[in-house]
mmCIF file of the N, C-alpha and C atoms, coordinates in Angstrom:
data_MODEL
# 
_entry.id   MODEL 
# 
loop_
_atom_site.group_PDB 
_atom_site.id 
_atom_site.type_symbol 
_atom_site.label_atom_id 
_atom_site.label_alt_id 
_atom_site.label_comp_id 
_atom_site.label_asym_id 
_atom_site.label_entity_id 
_atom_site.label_seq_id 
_atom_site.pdbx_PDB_ins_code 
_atom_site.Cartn_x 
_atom_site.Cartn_y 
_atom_site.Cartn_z 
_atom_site.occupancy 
_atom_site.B_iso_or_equiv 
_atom_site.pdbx_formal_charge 
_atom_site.auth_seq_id 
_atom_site.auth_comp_id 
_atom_site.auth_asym_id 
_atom_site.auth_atom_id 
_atom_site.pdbx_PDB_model_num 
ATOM 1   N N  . UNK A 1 1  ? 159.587 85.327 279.120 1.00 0.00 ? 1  UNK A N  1 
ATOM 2   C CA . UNK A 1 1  ? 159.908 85.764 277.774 1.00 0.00 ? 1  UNK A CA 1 
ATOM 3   C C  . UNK A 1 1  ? 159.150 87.063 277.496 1.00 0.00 ? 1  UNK A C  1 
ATOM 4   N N  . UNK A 1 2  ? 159.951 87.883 276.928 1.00 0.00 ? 2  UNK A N  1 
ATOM 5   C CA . UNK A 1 2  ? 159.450 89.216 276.522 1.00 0.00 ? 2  UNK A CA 1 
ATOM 6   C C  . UNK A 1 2  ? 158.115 89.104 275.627 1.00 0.00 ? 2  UNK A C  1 
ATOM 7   N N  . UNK A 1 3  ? 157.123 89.827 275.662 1.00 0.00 ? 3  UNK A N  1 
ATOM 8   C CA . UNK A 1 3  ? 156.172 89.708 274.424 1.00 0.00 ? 3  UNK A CA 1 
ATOM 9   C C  . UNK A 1 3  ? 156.927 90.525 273.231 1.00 0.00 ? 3  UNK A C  1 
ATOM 10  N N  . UNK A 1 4  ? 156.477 90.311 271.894 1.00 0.00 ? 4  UNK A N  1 
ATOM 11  C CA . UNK A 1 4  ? 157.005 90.727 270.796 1.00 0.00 ? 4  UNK A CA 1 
ATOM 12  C C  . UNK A 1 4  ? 156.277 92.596 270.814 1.00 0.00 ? 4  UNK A C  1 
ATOM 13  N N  . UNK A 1 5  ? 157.006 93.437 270.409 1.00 0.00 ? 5  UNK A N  1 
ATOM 14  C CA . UNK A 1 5  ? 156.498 94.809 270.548 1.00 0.00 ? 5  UNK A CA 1 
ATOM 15  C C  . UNK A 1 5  ? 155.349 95.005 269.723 1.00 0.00 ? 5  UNK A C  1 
ATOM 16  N N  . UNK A 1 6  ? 154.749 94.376 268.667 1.00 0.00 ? 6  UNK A N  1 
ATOM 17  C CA . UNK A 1 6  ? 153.666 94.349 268.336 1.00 0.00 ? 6  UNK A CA 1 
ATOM 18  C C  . UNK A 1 6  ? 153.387 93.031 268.351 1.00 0.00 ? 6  UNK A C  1 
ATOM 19  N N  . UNK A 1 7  ? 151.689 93.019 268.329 1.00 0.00 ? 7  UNK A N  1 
ATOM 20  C CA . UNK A 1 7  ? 151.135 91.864 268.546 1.00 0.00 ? 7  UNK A CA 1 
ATOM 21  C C  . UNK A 1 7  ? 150.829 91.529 267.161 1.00 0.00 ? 7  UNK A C  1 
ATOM 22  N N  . UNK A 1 8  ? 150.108 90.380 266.858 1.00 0.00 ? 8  UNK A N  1 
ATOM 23  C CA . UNK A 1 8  ? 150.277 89.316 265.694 1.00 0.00 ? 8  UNK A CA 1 
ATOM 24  C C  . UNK A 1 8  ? 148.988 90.298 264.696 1.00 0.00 ? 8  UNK A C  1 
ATOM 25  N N  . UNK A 1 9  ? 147.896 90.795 265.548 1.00 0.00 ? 9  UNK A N  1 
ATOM 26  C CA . UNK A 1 9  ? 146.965 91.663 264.680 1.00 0.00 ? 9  UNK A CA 1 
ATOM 27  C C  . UNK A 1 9  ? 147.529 92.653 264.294 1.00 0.00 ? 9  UNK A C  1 
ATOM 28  N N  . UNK A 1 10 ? 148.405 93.781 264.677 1.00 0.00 ? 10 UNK A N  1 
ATOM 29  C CA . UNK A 1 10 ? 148.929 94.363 264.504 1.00 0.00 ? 10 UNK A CA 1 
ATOM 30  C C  . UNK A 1 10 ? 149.736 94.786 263.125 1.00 0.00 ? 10 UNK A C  1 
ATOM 31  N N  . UNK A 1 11 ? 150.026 93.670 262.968 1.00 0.00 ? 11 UNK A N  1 
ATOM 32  C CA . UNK A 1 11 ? 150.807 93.158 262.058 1.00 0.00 ? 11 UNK A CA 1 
ATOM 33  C C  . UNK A 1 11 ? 150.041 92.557 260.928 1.00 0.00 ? 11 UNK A C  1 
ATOM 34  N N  . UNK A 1 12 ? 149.089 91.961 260.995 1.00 0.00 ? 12 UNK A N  1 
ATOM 35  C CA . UNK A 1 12 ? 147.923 92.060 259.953 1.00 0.00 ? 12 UNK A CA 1 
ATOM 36  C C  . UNK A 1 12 ? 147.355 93.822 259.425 1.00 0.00 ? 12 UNK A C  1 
ATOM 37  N N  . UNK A 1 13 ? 146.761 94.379 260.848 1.00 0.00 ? 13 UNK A N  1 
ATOM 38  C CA . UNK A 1 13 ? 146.667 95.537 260.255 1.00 0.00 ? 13 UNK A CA 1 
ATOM 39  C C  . UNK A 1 13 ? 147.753 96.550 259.406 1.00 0.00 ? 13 UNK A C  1 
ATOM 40  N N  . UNK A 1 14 ? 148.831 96.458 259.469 1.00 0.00 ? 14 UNK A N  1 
ATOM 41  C CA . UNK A 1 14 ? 149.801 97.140 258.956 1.00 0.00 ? 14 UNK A CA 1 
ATOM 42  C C  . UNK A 1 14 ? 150.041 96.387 257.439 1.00 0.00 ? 14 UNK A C  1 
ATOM 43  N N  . UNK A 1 15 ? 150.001 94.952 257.160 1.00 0.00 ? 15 UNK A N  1 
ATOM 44  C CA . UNK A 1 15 ? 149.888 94.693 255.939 1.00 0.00 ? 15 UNK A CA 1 
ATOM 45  C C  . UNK A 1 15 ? 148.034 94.815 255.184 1.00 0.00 ? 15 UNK A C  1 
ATOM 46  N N  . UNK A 1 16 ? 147.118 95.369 255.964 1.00 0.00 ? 16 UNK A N  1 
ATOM 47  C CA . UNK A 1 16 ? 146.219 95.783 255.095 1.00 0.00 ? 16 UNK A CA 1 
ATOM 48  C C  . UNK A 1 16 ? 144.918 94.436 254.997 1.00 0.00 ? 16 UNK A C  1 
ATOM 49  N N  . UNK A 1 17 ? 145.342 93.326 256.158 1.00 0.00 ? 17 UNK A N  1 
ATOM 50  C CA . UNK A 1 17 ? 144.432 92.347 255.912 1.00 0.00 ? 17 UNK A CA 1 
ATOM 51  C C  . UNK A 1 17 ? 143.384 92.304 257.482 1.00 0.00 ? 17 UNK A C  1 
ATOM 52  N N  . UNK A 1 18 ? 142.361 91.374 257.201 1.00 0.00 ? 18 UNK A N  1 
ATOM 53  C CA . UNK A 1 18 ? 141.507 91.629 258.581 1.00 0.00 ? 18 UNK A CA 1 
ATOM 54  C C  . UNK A 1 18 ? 142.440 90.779 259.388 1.00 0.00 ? 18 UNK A C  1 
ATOM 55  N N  . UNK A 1 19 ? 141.848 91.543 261.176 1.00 0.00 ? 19 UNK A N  1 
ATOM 56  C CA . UNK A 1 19 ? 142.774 91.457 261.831 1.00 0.00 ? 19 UNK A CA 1 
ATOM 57  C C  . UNK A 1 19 ? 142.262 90.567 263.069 1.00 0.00 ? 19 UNK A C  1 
ATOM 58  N N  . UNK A 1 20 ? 140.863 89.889 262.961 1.00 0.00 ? 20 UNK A N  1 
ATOM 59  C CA . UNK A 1 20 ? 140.544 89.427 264.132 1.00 0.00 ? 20 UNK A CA 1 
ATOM 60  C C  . UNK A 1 20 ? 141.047 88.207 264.336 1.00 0.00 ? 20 UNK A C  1 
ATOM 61  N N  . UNK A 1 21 ? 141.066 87.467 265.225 1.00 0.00 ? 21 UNK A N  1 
ATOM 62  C CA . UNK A 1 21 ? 141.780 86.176 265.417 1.00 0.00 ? 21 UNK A CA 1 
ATOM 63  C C  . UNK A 1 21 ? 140.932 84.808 264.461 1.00 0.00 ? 21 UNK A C  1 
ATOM 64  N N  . UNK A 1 22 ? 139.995 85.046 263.932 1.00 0.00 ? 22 UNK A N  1 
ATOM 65  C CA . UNK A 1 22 ? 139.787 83.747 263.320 1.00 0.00 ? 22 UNK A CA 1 
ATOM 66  C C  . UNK A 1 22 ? 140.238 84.688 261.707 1.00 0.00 ? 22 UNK A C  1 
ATOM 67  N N  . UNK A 1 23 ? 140.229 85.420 261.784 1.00 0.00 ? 23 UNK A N  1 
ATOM 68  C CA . UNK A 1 23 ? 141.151 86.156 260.224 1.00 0.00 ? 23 UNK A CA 1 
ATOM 69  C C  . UNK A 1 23 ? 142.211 85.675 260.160 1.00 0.00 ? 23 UNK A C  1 
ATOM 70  N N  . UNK A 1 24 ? 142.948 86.143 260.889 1.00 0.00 ? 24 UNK A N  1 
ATOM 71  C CA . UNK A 1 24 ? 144.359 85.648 261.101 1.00 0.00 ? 24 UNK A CA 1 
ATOM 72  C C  . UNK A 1 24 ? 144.660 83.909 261.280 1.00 0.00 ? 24 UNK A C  1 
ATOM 73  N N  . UNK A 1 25 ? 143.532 83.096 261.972 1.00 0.00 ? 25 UNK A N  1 
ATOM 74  C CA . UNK A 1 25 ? 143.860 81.514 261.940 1.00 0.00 ? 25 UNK A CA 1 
ATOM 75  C C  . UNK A 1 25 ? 143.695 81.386 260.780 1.00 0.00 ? 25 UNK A C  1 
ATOM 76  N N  . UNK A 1 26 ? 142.460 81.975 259.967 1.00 0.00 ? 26 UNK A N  1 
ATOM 77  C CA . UNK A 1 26 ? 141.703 81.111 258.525 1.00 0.00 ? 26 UNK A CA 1 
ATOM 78  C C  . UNK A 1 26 ? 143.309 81.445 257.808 1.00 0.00 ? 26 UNK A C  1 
ATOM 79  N N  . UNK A 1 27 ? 143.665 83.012 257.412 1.00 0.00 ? 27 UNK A N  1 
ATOM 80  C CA . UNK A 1 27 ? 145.172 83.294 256.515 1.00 0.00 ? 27 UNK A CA 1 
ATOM 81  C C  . UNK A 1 27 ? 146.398 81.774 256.851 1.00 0.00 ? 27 UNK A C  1 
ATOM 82  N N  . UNK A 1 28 ? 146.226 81.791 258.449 1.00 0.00 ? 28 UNK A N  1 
ATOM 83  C CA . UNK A 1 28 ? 147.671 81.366 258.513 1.00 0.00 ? 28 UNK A CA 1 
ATOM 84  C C  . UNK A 1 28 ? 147.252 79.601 257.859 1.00 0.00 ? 28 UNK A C  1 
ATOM 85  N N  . UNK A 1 29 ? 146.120 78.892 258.258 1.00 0.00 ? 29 UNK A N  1 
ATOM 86  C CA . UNK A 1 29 ? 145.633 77.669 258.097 1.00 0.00 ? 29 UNK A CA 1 
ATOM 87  C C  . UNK A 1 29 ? 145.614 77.577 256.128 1.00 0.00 ? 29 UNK A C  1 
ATOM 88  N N  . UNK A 1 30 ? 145.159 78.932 255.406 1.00 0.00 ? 30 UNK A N  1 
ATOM 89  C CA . UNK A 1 30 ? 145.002 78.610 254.451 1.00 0.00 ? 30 UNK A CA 1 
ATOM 90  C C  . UNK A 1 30 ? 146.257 78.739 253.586 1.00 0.00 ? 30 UNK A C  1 
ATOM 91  N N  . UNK A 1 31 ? 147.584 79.204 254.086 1.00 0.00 ? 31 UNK A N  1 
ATOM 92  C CA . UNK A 1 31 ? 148.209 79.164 252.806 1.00 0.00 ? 31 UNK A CA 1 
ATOM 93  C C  . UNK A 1 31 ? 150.160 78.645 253.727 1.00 0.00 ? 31 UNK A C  1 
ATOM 94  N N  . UNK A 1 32 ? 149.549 78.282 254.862 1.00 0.00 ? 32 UNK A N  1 
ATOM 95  C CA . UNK A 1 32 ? 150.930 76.389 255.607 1.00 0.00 ? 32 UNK A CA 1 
ATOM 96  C C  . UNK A 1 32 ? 150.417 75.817 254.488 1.00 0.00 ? 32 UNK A C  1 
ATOM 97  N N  . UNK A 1 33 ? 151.579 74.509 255.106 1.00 0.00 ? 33 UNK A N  1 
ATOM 98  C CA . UNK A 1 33 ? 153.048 75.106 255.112 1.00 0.00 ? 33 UNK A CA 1 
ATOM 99  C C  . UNK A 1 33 ? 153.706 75.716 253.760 1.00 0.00 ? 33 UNK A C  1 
ATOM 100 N N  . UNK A 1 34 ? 154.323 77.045 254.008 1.00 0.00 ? 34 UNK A N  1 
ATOM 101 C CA . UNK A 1 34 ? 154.987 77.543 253.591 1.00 0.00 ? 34 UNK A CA 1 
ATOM 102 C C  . UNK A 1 34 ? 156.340 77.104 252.838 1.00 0.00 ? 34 UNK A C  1 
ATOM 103 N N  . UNK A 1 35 ? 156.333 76.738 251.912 1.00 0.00 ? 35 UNK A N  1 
ATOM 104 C CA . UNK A 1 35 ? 157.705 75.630 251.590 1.00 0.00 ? 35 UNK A CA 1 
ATOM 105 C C  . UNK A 1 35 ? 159.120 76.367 251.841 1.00 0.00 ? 35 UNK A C  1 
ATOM 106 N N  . UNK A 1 36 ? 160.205 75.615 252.645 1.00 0.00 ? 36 UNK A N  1 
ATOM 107 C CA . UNK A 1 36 ? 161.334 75.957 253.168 1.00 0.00 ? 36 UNK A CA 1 
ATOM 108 C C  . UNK A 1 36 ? 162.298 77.188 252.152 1.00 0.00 ? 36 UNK A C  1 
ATOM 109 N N  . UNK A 1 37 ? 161.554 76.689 250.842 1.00 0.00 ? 37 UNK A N  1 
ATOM 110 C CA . UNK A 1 37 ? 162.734 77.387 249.553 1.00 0.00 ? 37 UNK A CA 1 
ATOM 111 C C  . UNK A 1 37 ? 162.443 78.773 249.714 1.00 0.00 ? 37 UNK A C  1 
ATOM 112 N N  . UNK A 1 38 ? 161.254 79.219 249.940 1.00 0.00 ? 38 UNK A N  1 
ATOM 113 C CA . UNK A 1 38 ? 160.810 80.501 249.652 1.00 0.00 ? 38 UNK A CA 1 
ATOM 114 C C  . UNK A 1 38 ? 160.787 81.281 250.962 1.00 0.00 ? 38 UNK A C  1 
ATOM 115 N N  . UNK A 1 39 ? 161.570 82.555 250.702 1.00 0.00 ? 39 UNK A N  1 
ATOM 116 C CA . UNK A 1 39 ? 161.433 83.379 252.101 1.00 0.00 ? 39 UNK A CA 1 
ATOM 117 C C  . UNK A 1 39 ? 160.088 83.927 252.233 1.00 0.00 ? 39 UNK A C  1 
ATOM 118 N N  . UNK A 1 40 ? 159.651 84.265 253.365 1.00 0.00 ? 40 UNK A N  1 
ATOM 119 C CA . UNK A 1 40 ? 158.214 84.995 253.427 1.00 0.00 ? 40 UNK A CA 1 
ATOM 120 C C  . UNK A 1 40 ? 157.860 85.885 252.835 1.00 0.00 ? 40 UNK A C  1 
ATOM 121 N N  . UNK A 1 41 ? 159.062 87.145 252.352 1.00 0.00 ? 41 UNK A N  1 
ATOM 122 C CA . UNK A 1 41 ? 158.267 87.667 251.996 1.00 0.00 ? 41 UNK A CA 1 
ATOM 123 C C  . UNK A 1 41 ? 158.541 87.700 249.900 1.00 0.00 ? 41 UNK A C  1 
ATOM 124 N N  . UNK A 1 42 ? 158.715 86.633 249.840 1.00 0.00 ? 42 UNK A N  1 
ATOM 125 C CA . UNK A 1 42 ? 158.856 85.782 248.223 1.00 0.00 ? 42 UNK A CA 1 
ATOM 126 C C  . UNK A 1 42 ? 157.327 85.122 248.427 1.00 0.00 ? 42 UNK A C  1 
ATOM 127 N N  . UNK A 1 43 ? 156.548 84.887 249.168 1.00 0.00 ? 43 UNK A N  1 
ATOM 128 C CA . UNK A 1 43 ? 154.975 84.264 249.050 1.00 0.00 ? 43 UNK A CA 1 
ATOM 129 C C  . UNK A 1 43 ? 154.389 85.030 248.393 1.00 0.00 ? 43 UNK A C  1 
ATOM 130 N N  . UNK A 1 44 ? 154.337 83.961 247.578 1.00 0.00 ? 44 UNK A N  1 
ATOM 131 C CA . UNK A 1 44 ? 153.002 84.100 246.375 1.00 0.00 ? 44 UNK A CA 1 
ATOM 132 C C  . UNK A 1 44 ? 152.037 85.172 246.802 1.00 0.00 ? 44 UNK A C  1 
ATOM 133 N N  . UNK A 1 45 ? 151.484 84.921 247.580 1.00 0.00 ? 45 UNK A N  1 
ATOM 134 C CA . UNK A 1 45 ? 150.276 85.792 248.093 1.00 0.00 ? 45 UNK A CA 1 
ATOM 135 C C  . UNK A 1 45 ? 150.100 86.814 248.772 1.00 0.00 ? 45 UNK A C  1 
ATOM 136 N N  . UNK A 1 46 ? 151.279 87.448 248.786 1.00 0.00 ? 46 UNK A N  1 
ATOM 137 C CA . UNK A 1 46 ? 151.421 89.063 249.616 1.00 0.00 ? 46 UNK A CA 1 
ATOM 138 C C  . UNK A 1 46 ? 151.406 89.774 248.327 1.00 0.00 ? 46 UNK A C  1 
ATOM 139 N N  . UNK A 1 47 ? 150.732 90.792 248.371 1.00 0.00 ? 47 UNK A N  1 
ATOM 140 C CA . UNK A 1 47 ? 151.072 92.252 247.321 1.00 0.00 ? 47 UNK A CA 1 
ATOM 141 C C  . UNK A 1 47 ? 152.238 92.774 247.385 1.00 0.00 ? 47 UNK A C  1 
ATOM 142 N N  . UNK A 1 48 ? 152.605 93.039 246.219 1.00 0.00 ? 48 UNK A N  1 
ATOM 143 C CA . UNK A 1 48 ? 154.096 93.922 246.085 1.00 0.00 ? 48 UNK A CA 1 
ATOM 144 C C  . UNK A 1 48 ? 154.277 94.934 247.312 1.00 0.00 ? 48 UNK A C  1 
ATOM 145 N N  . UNK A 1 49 ? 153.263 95.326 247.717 1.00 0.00 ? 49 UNK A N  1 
ATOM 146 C CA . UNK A 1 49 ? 153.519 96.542 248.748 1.00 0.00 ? 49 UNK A CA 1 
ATOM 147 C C  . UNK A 1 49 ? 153.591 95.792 250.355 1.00 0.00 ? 49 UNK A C  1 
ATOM 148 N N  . UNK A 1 50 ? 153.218 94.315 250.327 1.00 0.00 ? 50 UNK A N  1 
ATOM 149 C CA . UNK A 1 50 ? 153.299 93.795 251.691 1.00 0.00 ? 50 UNK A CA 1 
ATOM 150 C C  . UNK A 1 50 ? 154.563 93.036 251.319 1.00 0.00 ? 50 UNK A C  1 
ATOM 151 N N  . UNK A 1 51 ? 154.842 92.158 250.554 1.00 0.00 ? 51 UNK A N  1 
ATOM 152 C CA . UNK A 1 51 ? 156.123 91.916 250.575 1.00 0.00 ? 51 UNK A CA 1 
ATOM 153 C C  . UNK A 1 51 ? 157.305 92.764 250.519 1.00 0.00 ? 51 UNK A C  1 
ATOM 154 N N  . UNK A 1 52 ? 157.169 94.112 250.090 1.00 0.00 ? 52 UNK A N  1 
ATOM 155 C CA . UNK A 1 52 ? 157.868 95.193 250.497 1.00 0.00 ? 52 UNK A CA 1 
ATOM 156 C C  . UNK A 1 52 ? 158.211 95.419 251.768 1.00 0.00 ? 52 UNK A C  1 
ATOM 157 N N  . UNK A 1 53 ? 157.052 95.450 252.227 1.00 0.00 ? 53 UNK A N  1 
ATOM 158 C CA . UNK A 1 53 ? 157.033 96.065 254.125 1.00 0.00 ? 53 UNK A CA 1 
ATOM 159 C C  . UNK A 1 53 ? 157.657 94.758 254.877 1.00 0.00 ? 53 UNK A C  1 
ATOM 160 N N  . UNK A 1 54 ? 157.612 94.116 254.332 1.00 0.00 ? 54 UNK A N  1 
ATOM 161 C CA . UNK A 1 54 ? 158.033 92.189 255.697 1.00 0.00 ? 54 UNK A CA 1 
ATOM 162 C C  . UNK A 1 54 ? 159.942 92.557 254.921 1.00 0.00 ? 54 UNK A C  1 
ATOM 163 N N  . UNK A 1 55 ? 160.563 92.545 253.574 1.00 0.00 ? 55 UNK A N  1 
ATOM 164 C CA . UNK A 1 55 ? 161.415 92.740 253.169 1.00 0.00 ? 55 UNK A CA 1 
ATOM 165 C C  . UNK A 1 55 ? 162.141 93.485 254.183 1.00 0.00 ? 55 UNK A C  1 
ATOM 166 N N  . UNK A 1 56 ? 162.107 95.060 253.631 1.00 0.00 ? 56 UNK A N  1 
ATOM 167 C CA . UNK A 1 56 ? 162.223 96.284 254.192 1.00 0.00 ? 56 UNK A CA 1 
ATOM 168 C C  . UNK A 1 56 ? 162.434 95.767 255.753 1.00 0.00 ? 56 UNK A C  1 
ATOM 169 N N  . UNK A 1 57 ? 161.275 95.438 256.493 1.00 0.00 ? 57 UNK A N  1 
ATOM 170 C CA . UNK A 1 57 ? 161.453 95.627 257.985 1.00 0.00 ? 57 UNK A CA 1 
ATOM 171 C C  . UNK A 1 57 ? 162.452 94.270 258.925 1.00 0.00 ? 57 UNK A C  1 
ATOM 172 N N  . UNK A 1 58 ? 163.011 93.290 258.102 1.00 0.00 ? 58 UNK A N  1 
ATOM 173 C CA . UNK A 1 58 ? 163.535 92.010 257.952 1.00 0.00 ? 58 UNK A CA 1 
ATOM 174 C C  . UNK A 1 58 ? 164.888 92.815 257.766 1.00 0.00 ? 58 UNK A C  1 
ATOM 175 N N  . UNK A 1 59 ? 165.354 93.400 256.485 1.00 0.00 ? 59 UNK A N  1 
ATOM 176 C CA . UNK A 1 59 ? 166.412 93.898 256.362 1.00 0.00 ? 59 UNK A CA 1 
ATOM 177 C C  . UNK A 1 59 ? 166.808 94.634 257.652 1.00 0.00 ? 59 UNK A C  1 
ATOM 178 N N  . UNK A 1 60 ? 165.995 95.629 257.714 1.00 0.00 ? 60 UNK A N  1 
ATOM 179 C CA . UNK A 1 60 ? 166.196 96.764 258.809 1.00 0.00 ? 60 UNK A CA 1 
ATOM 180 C C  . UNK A 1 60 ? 166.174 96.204 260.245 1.00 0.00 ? 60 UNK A C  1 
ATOM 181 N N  . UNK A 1 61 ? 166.281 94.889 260.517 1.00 0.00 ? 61 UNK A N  1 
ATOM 182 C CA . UNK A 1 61 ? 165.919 94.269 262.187 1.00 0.00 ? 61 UNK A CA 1 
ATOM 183 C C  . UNK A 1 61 ? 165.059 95.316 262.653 1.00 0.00 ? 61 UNK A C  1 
ATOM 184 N N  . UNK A 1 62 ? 163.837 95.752 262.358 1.00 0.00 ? 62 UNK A N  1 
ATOM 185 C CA . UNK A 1 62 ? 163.075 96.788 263.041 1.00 0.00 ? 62 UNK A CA 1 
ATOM 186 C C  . UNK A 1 62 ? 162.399 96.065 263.762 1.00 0.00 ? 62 UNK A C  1 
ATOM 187 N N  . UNK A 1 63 ? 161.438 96.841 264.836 1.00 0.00 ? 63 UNK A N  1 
ATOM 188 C CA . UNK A 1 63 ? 160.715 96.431 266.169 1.00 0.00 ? 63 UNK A CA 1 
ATOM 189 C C  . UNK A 1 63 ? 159.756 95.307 265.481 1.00 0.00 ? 63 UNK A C  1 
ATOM 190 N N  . UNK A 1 64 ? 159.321 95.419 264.110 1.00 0.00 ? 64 UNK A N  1 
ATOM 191 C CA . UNK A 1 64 ? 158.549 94.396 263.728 1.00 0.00 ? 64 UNK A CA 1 
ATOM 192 C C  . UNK A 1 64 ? 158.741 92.924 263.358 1.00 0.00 ? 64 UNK A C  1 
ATOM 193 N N  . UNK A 1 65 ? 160.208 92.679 263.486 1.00 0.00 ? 65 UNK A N  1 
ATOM 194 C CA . UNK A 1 65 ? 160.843 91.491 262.892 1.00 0.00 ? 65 UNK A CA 1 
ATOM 195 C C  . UNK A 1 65 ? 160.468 90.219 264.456 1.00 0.00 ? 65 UNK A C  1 
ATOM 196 N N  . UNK A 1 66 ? 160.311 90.694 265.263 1.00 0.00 ? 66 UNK A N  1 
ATOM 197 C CA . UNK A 1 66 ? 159.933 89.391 266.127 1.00 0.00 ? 66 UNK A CA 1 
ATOM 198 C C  . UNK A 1 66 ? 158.599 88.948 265.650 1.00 0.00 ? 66 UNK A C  1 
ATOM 199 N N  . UNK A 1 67 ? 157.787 90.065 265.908 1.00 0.00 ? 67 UNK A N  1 
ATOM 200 C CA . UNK A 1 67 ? 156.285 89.309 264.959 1.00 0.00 ? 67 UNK A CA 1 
ATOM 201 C C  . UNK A 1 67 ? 156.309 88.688 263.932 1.00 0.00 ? 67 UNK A C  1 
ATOM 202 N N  . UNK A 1 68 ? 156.922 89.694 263.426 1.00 0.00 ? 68 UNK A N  1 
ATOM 203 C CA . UNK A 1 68 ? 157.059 89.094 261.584 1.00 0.00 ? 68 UNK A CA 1 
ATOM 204 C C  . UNK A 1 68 ? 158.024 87.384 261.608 1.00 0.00 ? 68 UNK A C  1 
ATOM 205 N N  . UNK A 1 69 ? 158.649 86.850 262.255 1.00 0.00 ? 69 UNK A N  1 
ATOM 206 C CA . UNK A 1 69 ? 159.440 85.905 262.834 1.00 0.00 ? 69 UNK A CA 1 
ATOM 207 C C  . UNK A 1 69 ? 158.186 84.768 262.898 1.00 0.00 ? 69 UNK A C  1 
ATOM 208 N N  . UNK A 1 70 ? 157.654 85.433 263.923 1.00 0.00 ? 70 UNK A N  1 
ATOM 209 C CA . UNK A 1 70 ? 156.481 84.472 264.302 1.00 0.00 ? 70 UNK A CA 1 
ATOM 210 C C  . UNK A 1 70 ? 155.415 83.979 263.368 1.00 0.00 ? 70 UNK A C  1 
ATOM 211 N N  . UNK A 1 71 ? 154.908 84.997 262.383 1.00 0.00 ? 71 UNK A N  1 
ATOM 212 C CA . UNK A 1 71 ? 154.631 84.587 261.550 1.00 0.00 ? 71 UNK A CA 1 
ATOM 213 C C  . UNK A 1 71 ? 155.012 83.617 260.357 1.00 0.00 ? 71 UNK A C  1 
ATOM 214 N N  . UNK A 1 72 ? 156.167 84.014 260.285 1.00 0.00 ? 72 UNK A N  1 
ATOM 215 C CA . UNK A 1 72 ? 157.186 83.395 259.734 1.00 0.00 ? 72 UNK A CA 1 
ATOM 216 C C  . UNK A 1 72 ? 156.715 82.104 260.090 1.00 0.00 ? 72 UNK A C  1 
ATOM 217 N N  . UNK A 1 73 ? 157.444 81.523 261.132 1.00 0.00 ? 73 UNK A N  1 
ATOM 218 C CA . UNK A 1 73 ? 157.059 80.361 261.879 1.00 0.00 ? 73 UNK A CA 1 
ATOM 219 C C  . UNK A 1 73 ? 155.200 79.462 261.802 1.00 0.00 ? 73 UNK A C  1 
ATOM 220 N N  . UNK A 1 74 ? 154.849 80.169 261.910 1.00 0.00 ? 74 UNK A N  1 
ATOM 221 C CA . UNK A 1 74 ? 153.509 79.752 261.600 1.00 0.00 ? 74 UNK A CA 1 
ATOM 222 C C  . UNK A 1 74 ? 152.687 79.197 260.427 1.00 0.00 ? 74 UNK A C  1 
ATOM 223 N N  . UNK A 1 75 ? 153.770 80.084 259.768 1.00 0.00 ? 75 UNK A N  1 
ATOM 224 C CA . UNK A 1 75 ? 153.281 79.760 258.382 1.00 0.00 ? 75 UNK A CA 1 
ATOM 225 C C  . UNK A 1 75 ? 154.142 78.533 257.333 1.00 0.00 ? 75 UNK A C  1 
ATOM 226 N N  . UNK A 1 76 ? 154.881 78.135 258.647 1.00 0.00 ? 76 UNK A N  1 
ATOM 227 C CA . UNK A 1 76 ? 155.702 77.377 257.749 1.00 0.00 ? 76 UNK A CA 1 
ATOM 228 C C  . UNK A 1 76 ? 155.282 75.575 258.475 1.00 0.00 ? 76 UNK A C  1 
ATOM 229 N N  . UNK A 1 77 ? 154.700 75.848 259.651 1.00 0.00 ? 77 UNK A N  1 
ATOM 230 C CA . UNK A 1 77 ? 154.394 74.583 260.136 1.00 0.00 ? 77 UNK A CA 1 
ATOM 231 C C  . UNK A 1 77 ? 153.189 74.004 259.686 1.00 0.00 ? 77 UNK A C  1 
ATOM 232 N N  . UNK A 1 78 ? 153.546 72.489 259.952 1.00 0.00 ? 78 UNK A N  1 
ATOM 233 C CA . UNK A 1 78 ? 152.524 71.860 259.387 1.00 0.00 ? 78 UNK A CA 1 
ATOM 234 C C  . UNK A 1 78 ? 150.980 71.941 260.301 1.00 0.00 ? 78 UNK A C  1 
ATOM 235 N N  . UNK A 1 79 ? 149.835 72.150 259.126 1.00 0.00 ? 79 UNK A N  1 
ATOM 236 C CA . UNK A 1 79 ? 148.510 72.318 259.545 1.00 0.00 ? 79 UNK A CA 1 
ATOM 237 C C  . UNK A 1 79 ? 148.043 70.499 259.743 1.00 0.00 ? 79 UNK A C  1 
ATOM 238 N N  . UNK A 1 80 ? 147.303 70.799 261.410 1.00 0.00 ? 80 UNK A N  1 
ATOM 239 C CA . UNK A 1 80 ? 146.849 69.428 261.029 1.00 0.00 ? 80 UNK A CA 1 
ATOM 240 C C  . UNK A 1 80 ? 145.177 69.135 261.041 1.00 0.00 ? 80 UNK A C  1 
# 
C-alpha cells in the first residue's frame, strides 16, 4: 500500500497544532469518537480557519485528503 503523500504530523503542522506523536495521540484520544452525524470538518474543535483547510482540501480531492481520511478515521473510532 502506497504511503499517504503527507504524513499524519504534517498535517497537524499545517492545521497549526503540535506535531509530535504523543500530541497527535493525546488530540486524537481526547476528542473520539467523533459522532457519525458530524463531518470532520463540522468538529466542534477546529478553528474556522482549520475547518476551512480539511473543507476546502476534501472538496478539492487534493494530495491531502488521504491523510485527512485517516484522520478522519481515527477520530471516529472507539478509544479504549
Amino acid at each position: 500500500m502506497d504511503q499517504p503523500v503527507h504524513p499524519l504530523k504534517e498535517l497537524f503542522e499545517q492545521l497549526g497544532l503540535p506535531a509530535d506523536a504523543e500530541a497527535i495521540n493525546r488530540f486524537i484520544a481526547t476528542h473520539s469518537p467523533l459522532p457519525e452525524n458530524i463531518t470532520l470538518s463540522n468538529a466542534p474543535f477546529w478553528t474556522p480557519a482549520q475547518a476551512a483547510f480539511l473543507r476546502e482540501e476534501f472538496l478539492e480531492d487534493a494530495d491531502w485528503i488521504e491523510i485527512i481520511d485517516r484522520l478522519n478515521v481515527a477520530l471516529r473510532a472507539k478509544q479504549a
